[in-house]
Short mmCIF file of the C-alpha atoms (twelve columns), coordinates in Angstrom:
data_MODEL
# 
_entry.id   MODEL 
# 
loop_
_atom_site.group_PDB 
_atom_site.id 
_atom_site.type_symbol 
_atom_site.label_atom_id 
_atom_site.label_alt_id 
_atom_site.label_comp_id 
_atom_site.label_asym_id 
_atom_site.label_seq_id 
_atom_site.Cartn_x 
_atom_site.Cartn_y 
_atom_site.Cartn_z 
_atom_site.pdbx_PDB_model_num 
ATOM 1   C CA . UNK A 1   8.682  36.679 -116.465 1 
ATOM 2   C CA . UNK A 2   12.351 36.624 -115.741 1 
ATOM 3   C CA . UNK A 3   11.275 35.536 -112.023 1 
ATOM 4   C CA . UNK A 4   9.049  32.615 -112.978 1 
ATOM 5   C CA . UNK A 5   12.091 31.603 -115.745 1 
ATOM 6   C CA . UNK A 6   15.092 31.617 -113.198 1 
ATOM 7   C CA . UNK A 7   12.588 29.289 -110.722 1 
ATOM 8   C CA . UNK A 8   11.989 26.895 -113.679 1 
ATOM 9   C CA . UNK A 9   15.957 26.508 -114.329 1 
ATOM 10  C CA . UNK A 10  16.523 26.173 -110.208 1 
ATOM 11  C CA . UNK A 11  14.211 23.455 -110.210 1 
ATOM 12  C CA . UNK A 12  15.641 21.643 -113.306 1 
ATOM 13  C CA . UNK A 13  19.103 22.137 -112.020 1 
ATOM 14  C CA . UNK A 14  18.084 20.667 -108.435 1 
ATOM 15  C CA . UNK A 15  16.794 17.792 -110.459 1 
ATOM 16  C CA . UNK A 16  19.521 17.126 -112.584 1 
ATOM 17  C CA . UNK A 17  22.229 17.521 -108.743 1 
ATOM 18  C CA . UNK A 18  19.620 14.622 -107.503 1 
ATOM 19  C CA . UNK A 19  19.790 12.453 -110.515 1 
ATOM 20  C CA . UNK A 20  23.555 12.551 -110.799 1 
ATOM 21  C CA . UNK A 21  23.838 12.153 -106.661 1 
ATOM 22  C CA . UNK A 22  22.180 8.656  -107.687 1 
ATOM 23  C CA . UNK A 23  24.411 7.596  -110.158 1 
ATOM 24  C CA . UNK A 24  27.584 4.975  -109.399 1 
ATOM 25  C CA . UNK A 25  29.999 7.470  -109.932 1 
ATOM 26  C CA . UNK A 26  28.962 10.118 -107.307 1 
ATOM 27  C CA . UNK A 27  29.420 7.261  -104.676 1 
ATOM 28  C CA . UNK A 28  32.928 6.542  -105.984 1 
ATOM 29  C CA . UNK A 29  33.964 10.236 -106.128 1 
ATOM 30  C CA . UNK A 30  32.348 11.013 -102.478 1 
ATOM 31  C CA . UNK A 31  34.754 8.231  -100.982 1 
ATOM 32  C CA . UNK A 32  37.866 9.045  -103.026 1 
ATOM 33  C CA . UNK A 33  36.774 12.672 -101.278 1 
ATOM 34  C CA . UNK A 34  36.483 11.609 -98.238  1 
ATOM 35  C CA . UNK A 35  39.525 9.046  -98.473  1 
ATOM 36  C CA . UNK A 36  41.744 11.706 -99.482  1 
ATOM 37  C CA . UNK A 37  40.324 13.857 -96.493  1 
ATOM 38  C CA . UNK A 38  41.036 12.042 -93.712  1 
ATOM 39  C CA . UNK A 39  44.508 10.790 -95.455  1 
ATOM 40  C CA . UNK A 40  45.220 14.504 -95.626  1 
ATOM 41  C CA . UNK A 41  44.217 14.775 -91.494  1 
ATOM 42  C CA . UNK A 42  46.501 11.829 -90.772  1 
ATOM 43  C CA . UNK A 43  49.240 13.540 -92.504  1 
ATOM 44  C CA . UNK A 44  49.420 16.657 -90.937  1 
ATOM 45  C CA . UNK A 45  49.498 14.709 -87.661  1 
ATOM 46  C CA . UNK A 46  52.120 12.812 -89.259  1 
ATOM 47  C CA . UNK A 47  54.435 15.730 -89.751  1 
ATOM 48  C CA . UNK A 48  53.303 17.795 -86.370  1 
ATOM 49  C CA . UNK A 49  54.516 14.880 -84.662  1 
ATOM 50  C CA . UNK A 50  57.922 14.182 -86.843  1 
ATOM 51  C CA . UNK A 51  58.202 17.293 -86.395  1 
ATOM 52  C CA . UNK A 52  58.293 17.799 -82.506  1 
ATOM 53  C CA . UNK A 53  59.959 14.411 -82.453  1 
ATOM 54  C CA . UNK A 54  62.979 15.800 -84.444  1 
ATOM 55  C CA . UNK A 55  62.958 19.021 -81.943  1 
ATOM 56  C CA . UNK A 56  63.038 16.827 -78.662  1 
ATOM 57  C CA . UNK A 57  65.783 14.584 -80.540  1 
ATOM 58  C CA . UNK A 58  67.874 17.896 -81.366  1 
ATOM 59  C CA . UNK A 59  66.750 19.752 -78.033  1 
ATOM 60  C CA . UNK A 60  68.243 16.641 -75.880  1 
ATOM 61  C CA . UNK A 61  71.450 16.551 -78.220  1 
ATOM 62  C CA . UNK A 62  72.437 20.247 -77.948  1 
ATOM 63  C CA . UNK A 63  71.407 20.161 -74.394  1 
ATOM 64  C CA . UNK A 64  73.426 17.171 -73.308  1 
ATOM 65  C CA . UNK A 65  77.130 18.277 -75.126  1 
ATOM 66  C CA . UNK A 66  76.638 21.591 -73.701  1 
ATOM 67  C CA . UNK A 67  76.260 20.355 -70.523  1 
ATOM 68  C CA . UNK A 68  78.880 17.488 -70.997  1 
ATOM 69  C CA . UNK A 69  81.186 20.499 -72.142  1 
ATOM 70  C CA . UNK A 70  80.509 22.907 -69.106  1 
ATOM 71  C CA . UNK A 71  79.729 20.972 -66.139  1 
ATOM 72  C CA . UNK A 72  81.555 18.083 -65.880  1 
ATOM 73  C CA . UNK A 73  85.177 16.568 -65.521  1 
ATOM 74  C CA . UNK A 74  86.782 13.496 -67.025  1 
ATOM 75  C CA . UNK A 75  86.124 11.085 -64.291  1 
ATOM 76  C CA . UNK A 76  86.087 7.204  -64.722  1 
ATOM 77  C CA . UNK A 77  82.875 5.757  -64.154  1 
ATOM 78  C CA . UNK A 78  83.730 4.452  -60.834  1 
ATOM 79  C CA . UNK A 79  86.125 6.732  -59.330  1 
ATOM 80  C CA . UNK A 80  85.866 9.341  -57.118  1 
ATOM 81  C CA . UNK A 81  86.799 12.869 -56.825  1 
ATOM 82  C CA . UNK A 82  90.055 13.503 -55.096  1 
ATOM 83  C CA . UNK A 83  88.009 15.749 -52.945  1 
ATOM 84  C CA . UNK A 84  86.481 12.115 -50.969  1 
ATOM 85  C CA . UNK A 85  88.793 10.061 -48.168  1 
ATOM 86  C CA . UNK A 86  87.549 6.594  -49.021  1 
ATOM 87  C CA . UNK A 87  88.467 4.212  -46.042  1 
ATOM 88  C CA . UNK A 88  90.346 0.625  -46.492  1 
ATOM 89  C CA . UNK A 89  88.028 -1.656 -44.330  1 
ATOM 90  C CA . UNK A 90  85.037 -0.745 -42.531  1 
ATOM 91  C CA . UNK A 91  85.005 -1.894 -38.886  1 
ATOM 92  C CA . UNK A 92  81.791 -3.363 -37.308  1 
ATOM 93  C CA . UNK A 93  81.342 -1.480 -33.667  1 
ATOM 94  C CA . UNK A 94  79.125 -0.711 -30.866  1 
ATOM 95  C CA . UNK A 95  78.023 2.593  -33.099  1 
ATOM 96  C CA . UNK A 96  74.130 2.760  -33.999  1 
ATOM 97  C CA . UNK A 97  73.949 3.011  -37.860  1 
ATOM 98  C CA . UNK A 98  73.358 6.630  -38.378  1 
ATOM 99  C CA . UNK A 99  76.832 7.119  -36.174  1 
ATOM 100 C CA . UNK A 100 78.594 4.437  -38.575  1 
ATOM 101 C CA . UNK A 101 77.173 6.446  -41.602  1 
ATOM 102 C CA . UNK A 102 77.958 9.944  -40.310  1 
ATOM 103 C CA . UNK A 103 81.519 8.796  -38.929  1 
ATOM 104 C CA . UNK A 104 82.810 7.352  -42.922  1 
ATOM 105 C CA . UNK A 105 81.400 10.192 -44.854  1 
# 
């Protein structure tokens, strides 16, 4: 009795679930739904990729004054070390190149 009365309410709820799937407003609700789904996936991209952005942006900051601290001298751009003989003119002779190369380094 119970049995047959619970089947009878499934079936009436089932219809009622198809009759208000048909109706204007579960069309507009199912793409508000999925709207606000795939705005939600595009946002968590959004912020994975700010995110690593901001790393690599603080990751190539700390990296370069630590670096700019530790490893390297106050040089002009276009000097060089003390360390290099530089010579005043360059004389063309009977050398082969690799001679003229080795012979002014």
């Amino acid at each position: 009795m119970i049995k047959n009365q619970l089947k009878v309410l499934w079936f009436k709820a089932e219809d009622k679930a198809v009759e208000f799937s048909k109706s204007d407003i579960f069309g507009v609700i199912s793409k508000l739904f999925y709207t606000s789904v795939l705005f939600m996936i595009c946002l968590i991209a959004f912020i994975i990729f700010a995110i690593h952005v901001i790393w690599m942006v603080a990751k190539e900051k700390y990296v370069s004054k630590f670096q700019r601290n530790n490893d390297t001298k106050d040089l002009d751009e276009y000097s060089a070390n003390d360390e290099y003989v530089l010579p005043d003119k360059v004389e063309p002779s009977d050398l082969d190149q690799v001679e003229r190369i080795r012979k002014w380094m």
